[in-house]
C-alpha positions as CSV (number, residue, x, y, z in Angstrom):
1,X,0.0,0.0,0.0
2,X,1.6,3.1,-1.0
3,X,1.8,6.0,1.1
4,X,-1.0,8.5,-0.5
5,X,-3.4,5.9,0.1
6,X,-2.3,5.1,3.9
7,X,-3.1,8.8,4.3
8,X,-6.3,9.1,2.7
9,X,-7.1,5.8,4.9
10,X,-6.2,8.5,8.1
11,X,-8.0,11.2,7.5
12,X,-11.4,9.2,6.8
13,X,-10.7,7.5,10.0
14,X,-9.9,10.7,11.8
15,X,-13.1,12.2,10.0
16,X,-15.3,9.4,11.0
17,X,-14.2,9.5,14.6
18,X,-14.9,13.2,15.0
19,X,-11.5,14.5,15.4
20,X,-10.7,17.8,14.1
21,X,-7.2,17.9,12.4
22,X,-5.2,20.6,10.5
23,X,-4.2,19.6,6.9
24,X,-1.0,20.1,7.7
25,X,1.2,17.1,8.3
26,X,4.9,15.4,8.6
27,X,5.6,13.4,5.8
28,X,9.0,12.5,6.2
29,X,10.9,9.2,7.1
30,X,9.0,8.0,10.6
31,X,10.9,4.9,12.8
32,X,8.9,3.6,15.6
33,X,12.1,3.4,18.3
34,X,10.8,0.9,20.4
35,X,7.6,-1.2,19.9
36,X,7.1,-5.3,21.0
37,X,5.2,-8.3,19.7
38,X,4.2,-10.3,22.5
39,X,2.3,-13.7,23.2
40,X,-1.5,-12.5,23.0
41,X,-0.9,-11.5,18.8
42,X,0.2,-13.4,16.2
43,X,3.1,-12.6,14.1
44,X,1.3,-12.2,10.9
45,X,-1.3,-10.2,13.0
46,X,2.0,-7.6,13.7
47,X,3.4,-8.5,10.1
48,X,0.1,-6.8,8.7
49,X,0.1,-3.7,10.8
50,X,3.4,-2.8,10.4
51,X,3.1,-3.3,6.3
52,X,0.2,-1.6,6.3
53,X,0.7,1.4,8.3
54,X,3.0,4.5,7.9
55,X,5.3,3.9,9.8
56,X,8.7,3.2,7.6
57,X,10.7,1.1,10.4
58,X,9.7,-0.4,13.7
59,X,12.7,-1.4,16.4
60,X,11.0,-4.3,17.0
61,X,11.1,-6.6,20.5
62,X,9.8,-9.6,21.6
63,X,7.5,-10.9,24.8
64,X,7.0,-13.7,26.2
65,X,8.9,-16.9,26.4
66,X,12.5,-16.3,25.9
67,X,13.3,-20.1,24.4
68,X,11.1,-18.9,21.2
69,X,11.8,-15.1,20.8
70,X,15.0,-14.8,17.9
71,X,12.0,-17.4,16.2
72,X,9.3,-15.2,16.3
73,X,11.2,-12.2,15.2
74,X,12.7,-13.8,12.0
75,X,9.3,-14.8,11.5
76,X,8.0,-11.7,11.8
77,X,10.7,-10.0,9.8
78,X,9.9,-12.4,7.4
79,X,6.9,-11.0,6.4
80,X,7.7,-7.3,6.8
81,X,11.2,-7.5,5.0
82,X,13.0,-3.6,5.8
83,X,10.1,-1.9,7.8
84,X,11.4,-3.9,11.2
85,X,15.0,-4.6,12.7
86,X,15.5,-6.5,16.1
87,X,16.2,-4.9,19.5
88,X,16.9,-8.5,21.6
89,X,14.5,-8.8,24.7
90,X,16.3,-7.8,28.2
91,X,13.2,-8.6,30.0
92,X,12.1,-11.7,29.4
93,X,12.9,-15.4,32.1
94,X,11.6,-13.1,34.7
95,X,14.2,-10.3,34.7
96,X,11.4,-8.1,35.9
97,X,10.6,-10.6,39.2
98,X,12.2,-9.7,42.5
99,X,12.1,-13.1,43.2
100,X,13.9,-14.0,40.2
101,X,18.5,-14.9,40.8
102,X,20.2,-12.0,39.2
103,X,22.6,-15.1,37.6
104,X,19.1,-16.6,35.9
105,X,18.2,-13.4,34.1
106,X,21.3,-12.1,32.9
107,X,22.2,-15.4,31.5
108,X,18.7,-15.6,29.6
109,X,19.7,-12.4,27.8
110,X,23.2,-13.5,27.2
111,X,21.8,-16.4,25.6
112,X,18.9,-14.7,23.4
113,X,22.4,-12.5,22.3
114,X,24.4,-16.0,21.1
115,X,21.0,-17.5,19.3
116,X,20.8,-14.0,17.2
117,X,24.2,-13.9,16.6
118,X,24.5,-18.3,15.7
119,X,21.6,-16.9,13.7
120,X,22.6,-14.3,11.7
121,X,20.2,-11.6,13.2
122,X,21.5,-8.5,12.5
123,X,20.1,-6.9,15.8
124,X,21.2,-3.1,15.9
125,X,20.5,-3.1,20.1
126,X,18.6,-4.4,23.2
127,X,15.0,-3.6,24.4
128,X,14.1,-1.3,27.7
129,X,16.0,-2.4,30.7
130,X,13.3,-2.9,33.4
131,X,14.3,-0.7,36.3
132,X,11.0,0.8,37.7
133,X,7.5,-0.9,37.2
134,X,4.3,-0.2,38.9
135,X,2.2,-2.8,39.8
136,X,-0.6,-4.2,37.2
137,X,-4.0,-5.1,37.9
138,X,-5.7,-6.1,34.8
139,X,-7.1,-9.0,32.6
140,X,-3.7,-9.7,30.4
141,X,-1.2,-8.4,33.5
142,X,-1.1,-9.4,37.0
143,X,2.1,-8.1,38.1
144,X,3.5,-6.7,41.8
145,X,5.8,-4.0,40.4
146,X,9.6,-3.9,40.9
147,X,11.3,-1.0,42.0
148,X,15.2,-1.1,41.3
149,X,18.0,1.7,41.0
150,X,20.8,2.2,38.7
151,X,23.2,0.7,41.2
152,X,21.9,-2.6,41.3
153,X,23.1,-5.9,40.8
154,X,20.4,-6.8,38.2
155,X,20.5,-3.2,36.4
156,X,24.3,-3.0,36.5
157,X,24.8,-6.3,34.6
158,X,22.3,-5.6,32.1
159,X,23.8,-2.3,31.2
160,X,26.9,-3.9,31.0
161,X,25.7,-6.0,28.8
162,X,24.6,-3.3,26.3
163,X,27.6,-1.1,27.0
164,X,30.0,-4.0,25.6
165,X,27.8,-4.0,22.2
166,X,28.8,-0.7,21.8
167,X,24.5,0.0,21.3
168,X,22.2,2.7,23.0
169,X,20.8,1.7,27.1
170,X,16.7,1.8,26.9
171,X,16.3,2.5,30.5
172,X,12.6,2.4,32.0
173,X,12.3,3.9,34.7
174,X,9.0,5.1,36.6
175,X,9.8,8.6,38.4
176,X,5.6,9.3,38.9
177,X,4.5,6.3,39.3
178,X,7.5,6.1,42.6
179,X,8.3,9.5,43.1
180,X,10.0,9.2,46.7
181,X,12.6,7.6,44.4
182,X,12.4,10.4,41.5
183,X,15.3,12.8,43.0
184,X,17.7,9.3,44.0
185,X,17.1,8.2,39.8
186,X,17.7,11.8,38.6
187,X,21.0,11.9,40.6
188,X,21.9,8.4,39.1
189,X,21.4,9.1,35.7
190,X,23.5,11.7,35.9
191,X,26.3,9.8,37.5
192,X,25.6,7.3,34.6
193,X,26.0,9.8,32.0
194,X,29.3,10.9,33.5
195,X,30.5,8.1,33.5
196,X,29.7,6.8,30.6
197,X,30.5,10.0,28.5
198,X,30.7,8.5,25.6
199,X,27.4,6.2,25.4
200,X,23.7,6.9,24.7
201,X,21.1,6.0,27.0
202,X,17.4,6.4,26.2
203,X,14.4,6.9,29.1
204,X,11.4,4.7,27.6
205,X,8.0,6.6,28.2
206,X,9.7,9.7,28.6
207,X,10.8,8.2,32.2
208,X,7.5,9.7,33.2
209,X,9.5,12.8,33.8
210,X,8.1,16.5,34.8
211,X,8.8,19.3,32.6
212,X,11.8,21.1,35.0
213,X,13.3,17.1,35.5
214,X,13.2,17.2,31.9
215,X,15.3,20.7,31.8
216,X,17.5,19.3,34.3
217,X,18.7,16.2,32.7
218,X,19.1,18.4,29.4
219,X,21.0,20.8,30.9
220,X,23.4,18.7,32.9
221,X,24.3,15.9,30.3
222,X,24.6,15.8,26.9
223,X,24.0,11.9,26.6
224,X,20.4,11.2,28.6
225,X,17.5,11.1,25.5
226,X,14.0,10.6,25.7
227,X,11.7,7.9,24.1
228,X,7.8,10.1,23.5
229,X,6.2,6.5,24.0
230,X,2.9,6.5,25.7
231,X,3.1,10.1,27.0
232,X,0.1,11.4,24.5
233,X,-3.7,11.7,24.6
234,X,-4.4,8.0,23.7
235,X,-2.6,7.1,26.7
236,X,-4.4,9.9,29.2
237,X,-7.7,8.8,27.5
238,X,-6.8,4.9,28.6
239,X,-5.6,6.1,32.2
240,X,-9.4,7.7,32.7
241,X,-11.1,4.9,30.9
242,X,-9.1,2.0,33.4
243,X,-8.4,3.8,37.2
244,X,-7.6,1.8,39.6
245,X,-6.7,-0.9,36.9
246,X,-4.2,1.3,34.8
247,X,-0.4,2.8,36.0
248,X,-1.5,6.9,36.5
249,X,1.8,8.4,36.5
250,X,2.3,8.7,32.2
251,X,3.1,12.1,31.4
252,X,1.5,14.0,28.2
253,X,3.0,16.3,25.6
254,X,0.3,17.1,23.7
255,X,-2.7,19.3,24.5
256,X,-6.6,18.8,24.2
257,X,-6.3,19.6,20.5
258,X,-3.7,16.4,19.9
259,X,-0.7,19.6,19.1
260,X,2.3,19.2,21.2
261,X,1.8,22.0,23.9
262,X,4.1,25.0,24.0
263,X,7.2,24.2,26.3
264,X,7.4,20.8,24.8
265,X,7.3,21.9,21.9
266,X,9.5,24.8,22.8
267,X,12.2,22.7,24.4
268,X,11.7,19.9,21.6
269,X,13.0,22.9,19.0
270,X,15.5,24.0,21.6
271,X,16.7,20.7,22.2
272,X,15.9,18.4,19.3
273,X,18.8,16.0,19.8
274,X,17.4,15.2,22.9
275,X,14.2,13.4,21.6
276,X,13.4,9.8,19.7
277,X,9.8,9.2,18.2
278,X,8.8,5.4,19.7
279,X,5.1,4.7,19.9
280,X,6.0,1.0,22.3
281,X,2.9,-1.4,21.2
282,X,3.1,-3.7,24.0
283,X,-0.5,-5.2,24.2
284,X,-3.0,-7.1,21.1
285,X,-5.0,-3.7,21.7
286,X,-2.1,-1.3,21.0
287,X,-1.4,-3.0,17.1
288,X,-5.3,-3.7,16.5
289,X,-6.9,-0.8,17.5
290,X,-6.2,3.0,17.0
291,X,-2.7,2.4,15.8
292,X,-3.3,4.0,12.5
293,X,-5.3,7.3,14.1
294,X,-1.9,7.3,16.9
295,X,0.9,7.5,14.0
296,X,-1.4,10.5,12.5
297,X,-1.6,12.2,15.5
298,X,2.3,11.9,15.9
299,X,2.6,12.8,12.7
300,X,0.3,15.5,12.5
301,X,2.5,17.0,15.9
302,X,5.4,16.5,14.3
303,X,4.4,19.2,11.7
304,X,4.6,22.1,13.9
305,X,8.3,21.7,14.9
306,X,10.7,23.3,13.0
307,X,11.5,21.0,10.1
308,X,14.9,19.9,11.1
309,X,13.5,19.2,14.2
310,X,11.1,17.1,12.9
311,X,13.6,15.1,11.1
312,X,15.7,14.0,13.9
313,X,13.2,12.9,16.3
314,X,11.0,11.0,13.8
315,X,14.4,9.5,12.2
316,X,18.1,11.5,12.6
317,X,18.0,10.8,16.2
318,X,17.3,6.7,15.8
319,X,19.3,6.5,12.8
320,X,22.2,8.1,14.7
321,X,22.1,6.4,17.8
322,X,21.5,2.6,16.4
323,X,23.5,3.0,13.3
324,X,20.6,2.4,11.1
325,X,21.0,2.3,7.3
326,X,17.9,3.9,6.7
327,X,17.6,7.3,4.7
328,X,15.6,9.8,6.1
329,X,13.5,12.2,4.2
330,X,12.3,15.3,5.0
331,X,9.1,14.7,2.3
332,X,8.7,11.3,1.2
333,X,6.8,12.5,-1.4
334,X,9.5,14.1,-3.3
């Protein structure tokens, strides 16, 4: 499906749903940073959104059981050819369980690392590192939450891990959702970044981070980026829809109208480096069911920054940081 027709598809959607939208939209190269394909879809299920929606590359991660995930992503790759490229699982034989040896984990993602390479994955970097989770309470996630620091056993070793591929740290950490712990992460990520000088780490879901925390960590490094995943409308919409059921502390960057509002966007101009476009499909729900209206609205955002700005953090940014091959266009159309 070309991409004149994948719009026309958006805006009769957007139309149909009620949504007002300006005309105006980024048409450039768009990479999804960080996204995952777990047990409750199928791969052909993923295979089809991701061909059939305009997005041009997904960083593409598996869930669920670790003895089957290099298979399930050549299968999925497979069927989708250029538009995906493998980020190997750091979460998965129960990294994200207290309970769970620190020598179990690691080794599970130090073997998912030999099967890719015994078979010939080119994987250009590792999934989020689990650091901070809030509990779950739903129907596909019963969970008790884990709350590590940087300085632990478990964290250390995985970043380790990452830091000897020479590829960007996805680091997910929660400073809303345990904000007695906020000011202790801030001041580790910093110490991280200094000592790492040289190495980029990326906060998944914006590390549910406040505006001024975001100033600060741009001010005092030059190598701690944030991952825009699940801090838009859709996800504020969800958190209303699901209390009590659903993690509250998500930040948003966008405004009642679906445009990034001012400071973002402000400090997203200022500061464009600083920022990677990943939408993170986690759940069935997130592929089947307003993906296509969510890349419109990011792209529709995206519009309103300046245009280089645009350009890194739907694409310079990712290409740059995981050494992708991809080109990226400031108007696909031309």
């Amino acid at each position: 499906m070309n991409n004149n027709k994948i719009l026309i598809i958006l805006l009769l959607e957007l139309m149909l749903s009620g949504n007002v939208y300006s005309n105006k939209i980024y048409n450039g190269t768009f990479i999804d940073a960080h996204s995952q394909a777990g047990p409750l879809i199928t791969d052909e299920q993923v295979s089809k959104q991701i061909n059939n929606n305009d997005v041009d590359l997904t960083l593409l991660s598996i869930r669920g059981k670790y003895l089957t995930a290099n298979q399930r992503y050549k299968s999925i790759q497979s069927l989708t050819g250029i538009k995906t490229q493998y980020l190997i699982p750091t979460k998965l034989g129960g990294f994200t369980r207290e309970k769970r040896p620190v020598e179990q984990v690691i080794g599970v993602i130090n073997i998912l690392k030999g099967q890719a390479i015994k078979h010939n994955i080119d994987y250009i970097g590792f999934g989020e590192i689990i650091v901070q989770h809030a509990p779950h309470n739903h129907s596909k996630l019963k969970y008790e939450g884990i709350n590590n620091d940087l300085n632990s056993e478990r964290i250390s070793r995985a970043i380790q891990i990452v830091l000897k591929d020479n590829k960007p740290i996805i680091l997910h950490v929660e400073l809303n959702d345990y904000e007695k712990d906020s000011k202790k992460i801030l001041n580790q990520l910093v110490e991280l970044s200094e000592k790492y000088p040289n190495n980029n780490f990326l906060l998944m879901h914006m590390a549910q981070i406040e505006f001024t925390e975001a100033e600060f960590i741009i001010n005092t490094t030059n190598n701690i980026h944030f991952l825009t995943s699940h801090a838009d409308n859709e996800r504020q919409n969800y958190i209303k829809k699901n209390k009590g059921k659903s993690q509250q502390g998500w930040i948003n960057l966008f405004d009642k109208n679906d445009n990034f509002q001012k400071r973002w966007l402000d400090l997203m101009n200022k500061n464009p480096e600083r920022f990677v476009l990943a939408l993170d499909n986690v759940w069935d729900g997130h592929w089947l069911k307003g993906y296509t209206t969510r890349i419109y609205m990011w792209r529709k955002a995206l519009a309103a920054l300046d245009k280089n700005s645009s350009m890194l953090i739907a694409c310079g940014n990712a290409k740059v940081y995981f050494k992708l091959g991809i080109q990226c266009l400031e108007d696909r159309a031309k």
